[in-house]
C-alpha positions as CSV (number, residue, x, y, z in Angstrom):
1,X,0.0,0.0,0.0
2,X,0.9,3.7,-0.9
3,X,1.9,5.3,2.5
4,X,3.4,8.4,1.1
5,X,1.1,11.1,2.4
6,X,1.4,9.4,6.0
7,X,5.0,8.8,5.7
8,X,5.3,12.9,4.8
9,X,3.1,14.0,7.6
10,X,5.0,11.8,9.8
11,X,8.3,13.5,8.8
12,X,7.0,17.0,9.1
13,X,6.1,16.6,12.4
14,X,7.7,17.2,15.9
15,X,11.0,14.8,17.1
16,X,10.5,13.5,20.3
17,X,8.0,10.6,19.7
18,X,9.3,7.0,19.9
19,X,11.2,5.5,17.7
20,X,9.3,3.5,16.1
21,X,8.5,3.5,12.4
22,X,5.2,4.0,10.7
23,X,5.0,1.2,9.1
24,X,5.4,-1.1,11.7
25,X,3.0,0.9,13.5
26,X,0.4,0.9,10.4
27,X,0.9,-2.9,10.0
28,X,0.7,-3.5,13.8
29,X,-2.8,-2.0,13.8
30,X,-4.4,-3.0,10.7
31,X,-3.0,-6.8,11.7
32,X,-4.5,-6.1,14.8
33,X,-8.0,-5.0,13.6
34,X,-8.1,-7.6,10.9
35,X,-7.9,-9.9,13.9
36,X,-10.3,-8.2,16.6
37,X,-7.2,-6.6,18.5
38,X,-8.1,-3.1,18.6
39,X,-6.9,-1.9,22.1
40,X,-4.0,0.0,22.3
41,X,-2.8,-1.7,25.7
42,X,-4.3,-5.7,23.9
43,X,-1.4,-4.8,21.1
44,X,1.2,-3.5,23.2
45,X,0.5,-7.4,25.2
46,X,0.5,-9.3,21.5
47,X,3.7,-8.3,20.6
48,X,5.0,-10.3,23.9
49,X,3.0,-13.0,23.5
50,X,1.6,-13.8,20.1
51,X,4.5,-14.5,17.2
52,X,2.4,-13.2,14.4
53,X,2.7,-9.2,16.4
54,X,6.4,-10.1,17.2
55,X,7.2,-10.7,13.6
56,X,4.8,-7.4,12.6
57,X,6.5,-5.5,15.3
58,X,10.1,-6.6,14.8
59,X,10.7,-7.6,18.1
60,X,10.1,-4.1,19.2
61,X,7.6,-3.5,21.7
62,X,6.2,-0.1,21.3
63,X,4.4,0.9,23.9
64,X,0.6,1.6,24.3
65,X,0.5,4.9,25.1
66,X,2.9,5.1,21.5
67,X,0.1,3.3,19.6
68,X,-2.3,5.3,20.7
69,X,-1.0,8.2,19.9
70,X,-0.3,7.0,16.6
71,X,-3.5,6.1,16.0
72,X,-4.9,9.5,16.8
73,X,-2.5,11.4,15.0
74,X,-2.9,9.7,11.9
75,X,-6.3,8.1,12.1
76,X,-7.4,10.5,8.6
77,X,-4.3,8.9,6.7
78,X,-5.3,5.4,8.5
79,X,-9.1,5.6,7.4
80,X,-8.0,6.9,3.8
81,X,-6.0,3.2,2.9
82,X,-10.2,2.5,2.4
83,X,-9.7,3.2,-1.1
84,X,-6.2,1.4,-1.4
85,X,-7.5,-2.2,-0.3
86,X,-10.6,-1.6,-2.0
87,X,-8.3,-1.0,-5.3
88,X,-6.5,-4.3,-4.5
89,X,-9.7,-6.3,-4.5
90,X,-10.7,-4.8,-7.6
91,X,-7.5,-5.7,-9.6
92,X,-7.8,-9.3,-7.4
93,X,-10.9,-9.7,-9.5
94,X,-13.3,-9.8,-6.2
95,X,-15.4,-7.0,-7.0
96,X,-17.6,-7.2,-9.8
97,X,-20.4,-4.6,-8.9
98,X,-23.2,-7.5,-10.3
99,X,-25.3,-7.1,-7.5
100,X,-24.8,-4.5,-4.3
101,X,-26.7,-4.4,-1.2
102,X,-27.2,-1.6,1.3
103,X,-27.5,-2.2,5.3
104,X,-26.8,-0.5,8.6
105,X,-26.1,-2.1,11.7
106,X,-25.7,0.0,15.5
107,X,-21.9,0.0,17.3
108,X,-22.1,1.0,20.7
109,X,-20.1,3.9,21.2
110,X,-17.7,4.0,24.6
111,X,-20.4,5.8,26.2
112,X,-22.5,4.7,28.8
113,X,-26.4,5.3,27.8
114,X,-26.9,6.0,31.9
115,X,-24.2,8.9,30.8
116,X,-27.2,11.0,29.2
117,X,-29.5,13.6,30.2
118,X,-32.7,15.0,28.1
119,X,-32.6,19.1,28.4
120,X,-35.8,18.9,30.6
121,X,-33.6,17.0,33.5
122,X,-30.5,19.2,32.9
123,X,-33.1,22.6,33.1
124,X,-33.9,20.9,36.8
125,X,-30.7,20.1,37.7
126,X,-29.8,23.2,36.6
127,X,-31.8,24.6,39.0
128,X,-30.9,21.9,41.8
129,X,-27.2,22.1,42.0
130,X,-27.3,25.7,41.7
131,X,-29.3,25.9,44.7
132,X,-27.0,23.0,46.7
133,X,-24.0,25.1,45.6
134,X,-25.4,28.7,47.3
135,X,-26.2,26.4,50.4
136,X,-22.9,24.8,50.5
137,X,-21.0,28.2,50.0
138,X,-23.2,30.1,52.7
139,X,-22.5,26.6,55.2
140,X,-18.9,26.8,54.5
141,X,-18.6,30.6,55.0
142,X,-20.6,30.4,58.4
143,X,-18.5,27.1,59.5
144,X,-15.6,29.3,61.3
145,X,-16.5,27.0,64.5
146,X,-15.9,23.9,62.4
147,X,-13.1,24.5,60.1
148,X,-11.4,21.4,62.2
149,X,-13.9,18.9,61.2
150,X,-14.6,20.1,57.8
151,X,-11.2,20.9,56.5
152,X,-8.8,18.8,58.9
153,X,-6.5,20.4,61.3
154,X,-3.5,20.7,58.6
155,X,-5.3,22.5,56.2
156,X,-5.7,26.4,55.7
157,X,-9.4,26.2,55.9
158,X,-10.0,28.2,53.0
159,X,-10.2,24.9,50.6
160,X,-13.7,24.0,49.3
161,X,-15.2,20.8,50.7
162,X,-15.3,17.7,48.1
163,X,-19.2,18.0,48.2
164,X,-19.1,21.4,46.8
165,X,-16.5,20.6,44.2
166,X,-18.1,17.6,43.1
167,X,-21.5,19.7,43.3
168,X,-19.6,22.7,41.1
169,X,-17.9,20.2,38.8
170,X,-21.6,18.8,37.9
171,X,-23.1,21.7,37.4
172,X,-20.3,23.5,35.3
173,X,-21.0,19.9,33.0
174,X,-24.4,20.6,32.8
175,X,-24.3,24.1,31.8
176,X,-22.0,23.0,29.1
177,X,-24.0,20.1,27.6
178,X,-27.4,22.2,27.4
179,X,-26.0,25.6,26.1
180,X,-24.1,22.8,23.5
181,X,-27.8,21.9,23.0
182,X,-29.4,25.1,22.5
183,X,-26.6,26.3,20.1
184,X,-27.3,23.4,18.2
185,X,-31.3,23.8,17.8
186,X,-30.8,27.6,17.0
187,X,-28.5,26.0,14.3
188,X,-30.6,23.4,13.1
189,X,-33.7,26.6,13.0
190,X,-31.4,28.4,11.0
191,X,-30.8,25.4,8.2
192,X,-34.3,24.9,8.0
193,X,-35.2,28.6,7.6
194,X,-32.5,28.8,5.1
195,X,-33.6,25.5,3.0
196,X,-36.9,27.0,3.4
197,X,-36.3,30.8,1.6
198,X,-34.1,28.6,-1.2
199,X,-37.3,26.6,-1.7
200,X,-39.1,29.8,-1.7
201,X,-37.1,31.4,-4.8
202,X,-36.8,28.3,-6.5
203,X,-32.7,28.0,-6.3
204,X,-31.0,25.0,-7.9
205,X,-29.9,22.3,-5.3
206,X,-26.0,22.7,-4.6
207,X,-23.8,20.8,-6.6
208,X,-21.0,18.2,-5.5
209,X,-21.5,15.0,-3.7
210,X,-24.3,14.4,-1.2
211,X,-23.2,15.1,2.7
212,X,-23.9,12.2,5.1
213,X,-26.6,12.9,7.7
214,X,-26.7,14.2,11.0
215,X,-28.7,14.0,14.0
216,X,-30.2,17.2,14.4
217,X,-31.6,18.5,17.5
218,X,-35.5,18.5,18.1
219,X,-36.8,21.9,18.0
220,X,-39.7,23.3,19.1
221,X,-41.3,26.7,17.4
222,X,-39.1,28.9,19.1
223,X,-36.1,27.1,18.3
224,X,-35.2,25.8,21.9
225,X,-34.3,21.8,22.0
226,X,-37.2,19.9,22.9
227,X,-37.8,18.8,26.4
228,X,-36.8,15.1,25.5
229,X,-33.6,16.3,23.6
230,X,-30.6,14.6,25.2
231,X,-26.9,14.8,25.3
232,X,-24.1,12.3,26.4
233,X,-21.6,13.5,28.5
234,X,-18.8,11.2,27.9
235,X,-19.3,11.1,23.9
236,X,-21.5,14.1,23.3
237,X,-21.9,13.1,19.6
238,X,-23.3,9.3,20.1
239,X,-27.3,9.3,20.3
240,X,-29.3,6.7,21.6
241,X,-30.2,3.8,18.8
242,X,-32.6,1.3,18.5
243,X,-31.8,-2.4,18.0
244,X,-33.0,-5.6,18.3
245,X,-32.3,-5.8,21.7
246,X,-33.5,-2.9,22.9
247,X,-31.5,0.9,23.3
248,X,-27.6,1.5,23.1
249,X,-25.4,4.8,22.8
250,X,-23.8,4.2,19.7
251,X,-23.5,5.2,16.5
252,X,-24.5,3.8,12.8
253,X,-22.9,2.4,11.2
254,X,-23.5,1.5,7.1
255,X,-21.8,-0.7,4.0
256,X,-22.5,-1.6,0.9
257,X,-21.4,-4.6,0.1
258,X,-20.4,-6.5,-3.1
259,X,-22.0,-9.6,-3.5
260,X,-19.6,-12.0,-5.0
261,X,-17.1,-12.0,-2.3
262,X,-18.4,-10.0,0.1
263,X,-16.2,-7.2,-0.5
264,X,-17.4,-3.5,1.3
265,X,-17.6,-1.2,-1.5
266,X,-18.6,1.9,0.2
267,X,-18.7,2.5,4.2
268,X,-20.3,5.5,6.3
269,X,-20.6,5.9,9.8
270,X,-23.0,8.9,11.6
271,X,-25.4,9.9,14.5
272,X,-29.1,9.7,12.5
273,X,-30.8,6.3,13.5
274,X,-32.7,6.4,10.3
275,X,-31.1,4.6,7.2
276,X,-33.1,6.8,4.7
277,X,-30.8,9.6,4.3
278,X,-27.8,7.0,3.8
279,X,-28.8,5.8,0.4
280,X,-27.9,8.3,-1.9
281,X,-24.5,9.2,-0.1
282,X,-23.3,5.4,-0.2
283,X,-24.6,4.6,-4.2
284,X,-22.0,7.8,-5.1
285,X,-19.5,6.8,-2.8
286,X,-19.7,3.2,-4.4
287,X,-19.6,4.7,-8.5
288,X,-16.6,6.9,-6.9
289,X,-14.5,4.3,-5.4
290,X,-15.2,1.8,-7.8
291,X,-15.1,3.9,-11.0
292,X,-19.0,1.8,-12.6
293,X,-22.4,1.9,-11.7
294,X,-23.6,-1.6,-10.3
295,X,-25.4,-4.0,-11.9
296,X,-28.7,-3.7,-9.5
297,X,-29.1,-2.3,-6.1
298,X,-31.0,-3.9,-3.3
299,X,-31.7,-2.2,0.0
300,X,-34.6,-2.8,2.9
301,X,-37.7,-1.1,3.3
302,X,-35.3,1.1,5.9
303,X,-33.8,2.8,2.8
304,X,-36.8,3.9,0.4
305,X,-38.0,7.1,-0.4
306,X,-39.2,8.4,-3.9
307,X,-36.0,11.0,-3.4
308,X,-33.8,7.9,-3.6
309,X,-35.7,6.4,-6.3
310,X,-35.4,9.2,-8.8
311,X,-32.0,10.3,-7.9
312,X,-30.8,6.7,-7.6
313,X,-32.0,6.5,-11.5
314,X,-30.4,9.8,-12.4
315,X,-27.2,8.1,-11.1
316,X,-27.6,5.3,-13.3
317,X,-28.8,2.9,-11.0
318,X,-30.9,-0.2,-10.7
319,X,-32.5,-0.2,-7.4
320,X,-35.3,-2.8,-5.4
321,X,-35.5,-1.0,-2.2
322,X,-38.6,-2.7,-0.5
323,X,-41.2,-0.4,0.5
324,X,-42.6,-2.1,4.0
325,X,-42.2,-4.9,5.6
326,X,-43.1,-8.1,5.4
327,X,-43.7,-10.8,8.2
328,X,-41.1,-13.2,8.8
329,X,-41.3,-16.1,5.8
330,X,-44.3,-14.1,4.1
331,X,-43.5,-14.2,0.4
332,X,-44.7,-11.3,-1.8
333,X,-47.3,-12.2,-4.1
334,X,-46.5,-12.6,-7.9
335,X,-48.0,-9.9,-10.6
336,X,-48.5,-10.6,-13.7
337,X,-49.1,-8.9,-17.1
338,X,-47.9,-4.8,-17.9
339,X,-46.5,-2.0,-15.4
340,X,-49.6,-0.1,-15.1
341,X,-48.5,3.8,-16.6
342,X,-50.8,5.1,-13.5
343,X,-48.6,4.0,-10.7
344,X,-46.9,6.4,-7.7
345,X,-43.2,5.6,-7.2
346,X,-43.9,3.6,-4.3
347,X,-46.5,1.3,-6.1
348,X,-44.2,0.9,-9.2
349,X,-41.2,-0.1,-7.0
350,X,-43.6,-2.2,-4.6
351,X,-44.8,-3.7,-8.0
352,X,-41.2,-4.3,-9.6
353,X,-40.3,-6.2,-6.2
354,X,-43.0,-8.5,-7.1
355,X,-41.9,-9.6,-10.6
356,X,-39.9,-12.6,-11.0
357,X,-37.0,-10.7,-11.5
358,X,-37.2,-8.5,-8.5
359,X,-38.1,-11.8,-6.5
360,X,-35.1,-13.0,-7.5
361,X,-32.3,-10.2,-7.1
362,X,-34.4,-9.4,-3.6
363,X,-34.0,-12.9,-2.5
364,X,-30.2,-12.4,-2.1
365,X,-30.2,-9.1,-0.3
366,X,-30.1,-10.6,3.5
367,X,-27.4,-12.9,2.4
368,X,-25.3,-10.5,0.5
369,X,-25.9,-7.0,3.3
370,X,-25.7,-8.9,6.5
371,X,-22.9,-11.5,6.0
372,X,-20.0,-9.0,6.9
373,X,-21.6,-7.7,10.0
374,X,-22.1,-10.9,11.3
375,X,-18.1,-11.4,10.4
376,X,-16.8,-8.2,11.7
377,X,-19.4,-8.0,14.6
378,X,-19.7,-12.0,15.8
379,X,-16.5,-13.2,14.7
380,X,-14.2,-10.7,14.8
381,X,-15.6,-9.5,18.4
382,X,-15.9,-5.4,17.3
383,X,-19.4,-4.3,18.5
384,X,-18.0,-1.4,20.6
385,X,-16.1,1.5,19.3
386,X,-12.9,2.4,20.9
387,X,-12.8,6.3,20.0
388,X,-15.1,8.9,21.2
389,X,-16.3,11.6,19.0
390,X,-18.3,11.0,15.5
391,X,-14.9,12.3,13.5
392,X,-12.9,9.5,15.4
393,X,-15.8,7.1,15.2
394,X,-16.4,7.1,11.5
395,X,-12.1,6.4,11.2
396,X,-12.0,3.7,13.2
397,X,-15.1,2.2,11.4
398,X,-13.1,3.1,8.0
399,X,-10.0,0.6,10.0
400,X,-12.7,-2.2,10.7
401,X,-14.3,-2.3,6.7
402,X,-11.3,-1.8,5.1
403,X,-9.7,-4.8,7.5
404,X,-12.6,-6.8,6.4
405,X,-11.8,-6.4,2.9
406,X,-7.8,-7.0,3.1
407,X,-8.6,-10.5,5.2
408,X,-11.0,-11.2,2.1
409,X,-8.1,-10.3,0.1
410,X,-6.0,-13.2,1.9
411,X,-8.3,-15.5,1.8
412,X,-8.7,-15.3,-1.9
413,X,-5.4,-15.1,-2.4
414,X,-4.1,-18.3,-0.4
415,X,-7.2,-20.0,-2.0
416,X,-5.7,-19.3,-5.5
């Protein structure tokens, strides 16, 4: 792999770090991801006791706070060799764009949900702690007769007790996360206003390639976040996400996978529960990566939309995105005879699902989507992300697909 823009910024920046060069370092961590070894402190460990990290590491034993930091520094360069492995399966002969399928599946981020407070709560505490802090100061002011038990006899007596730091610390936190909130619903009032007044004079849509969603704040009419708005403290970016299990902090996580060996053709990673939004930026990461337009396009009922459907076919695409969902083993019924011209978008695509064609390719979707979550989530043990912060998030979720695809890569290539 071409390491030449790491290798540069690596050069350019400050002496002092560890000796230790980068590509040891790169080939340390993408060994270790392609494995399930992600943690810093698990690697540092493998390179004392496993003989695959000895040989990657060559002998050395950099240590964890040094792969870390490597990892940080360069996770943009890291995330980037997407493209590189991707190239190699193409040239391999593993991609062949016939048939790609769309899915999502939730990571937990390293965020405890228990860790997050809706705006309502943090307006009460608000008002709590502030209270319990003017107590505490006017107790501690009018404690002259019990400086000994409060601050010890070898202190000055002018240090603030641990239950009114703590009670300070909490509240400064608090304040934080909801004015973080309210800038972020005056923001998202301002988009909308903004899309609104372009709708309004009829201005062209901007040009370029389609931005990945975002969890937006819910406003109400006055642009204030809604009273069950919330906000993590530990990874203020991860929301809360529904899965089969029930609710986690996390993040979601998408690919579009290539069906004939299962290579990840286009990856995305972001805060909006929803798949929806997801579809359009994923197809023109997948013609952009892969330099052709797949051969068909199959997606869950998660992804449709008539937006997807007509820009999809402006982008040259074949899609069967289901329109609802069906019961588990019901079978769609066949149709027979002409496309009626009268149709919506969603009865034509509902329709085209239930030709024998669209049968067919839809059949294949589960197996096609799901198979490398299952792989990188069951086998390879990664159903947490390490990194906090949706930036670091969506790198380190670039490091697990792009591992995927390079232990694909192997595997074909030993089979040969």
């Amino acid at each position: 792999m071409d390491l030449k823009v790491l290798l540069e910024k690596y050069e350019r920046e400050l002496r002092g770090y560890p000796p230790y060069h980068p590509r040891m370092l790169v080939g340390l961590l993408l060994y270790g991801y392609r494995v399930g070894v992600a943690s810093s402190r698990r690697l540092e460990r493998k390179t004392y006791e496993d003989v695959a990290f000895r040989i990657i590491a060559a002998g050395q034993h950099p240590d964890h706070t040094a792969i870390a930091e490597f990892r940080r520094r360069h996770l943009k360069e890291l995330s980037g060799l997407f493209v590189q492995v991707l190239a190699l399966c193409q040239k391999a002969g593993l991609v062949k764009l016939g048939h790609v399928a769309l899915d999502g599946t939730k990571l937990k981020a390293n965020a405890s949900k228990h860790k997050a407070m809706s705006y309502e709560r943090m307006q009460q505490r608000e008002q709590e702690l502030t209270q319990k802090v003017g107590e505490l100061m006017k107790a501690a002011e009018e404690a002259d007769a019990a400086e000994d038990r409060l601050y010890g006899k070898k202190k000055r007596g002018d240090e603030l007790p641990q239950e009114l730091r703590r009670a300070e610390s909490r509240l400064k936190r608090i304040r934080q996360a909801k004015a973080e909130l309210e800038a972020e619903a005056q923001a998202v009032r301002q988009a909308q206003q903004e899309a609104k007044n372009k709708k309004d004079e009829q201005e062209p849509p901007p040009s370029g390639p389609t931005r990945l969603p975002s969890h937006q704040v819910p406003t109400d009419k006055h642009g204030k976040p809604k009273p069950k708005a919330q906000r993590n403290f530990t990874d203020p970016e991860s929301r809360i996400q529904k899965t089969q299990g029930g609710f986690i902090q996390g993040y979601n996580a998408q690919a579009a996978v290539d069906e004939g060996h299962q290579i990840i053709v286009a990856q995305a990673l972001t805060n909006q529960a929803p798949d929806v939004e997801h579809f359009v930026p994923l197809m023109e990461q997948v013609v952009g990566n892969c330099g052709g337009v797949p051969g068909v396009v199959t997606a869950d009922a998660g992804y449709f939309s008539e937006d997807n459907v007509v820009r999809g076919t402006c982008l040259g695409i074949d899609a069967y995105l289901a329109t609802g969902r069906l019961k588990h083993g019901e079978e769609p019924a066949p149709v027979r005879g002409r496309m009626p011209r009268d149709l919506s978008l969603k009865e034509w695509m509902a329709r085209r699902l239930r030709t024998k064609k669209g049968r067919a390719v839809y059949a294949r979707r589960k197996a096609v989507a799901e198979a490398p979550f299952g792989q990188i989530k069951q086998v390879r043990g990664f159903r947490q992300l390490l990194l906090r912060g949706l930036t670091k998030a969506r790198g380190e979720w670039a490091l697990i697909c792009l591992t995927h695809n390079l232990l694909k890569l192997y595997r074909a290539t030993v089979a040969a």
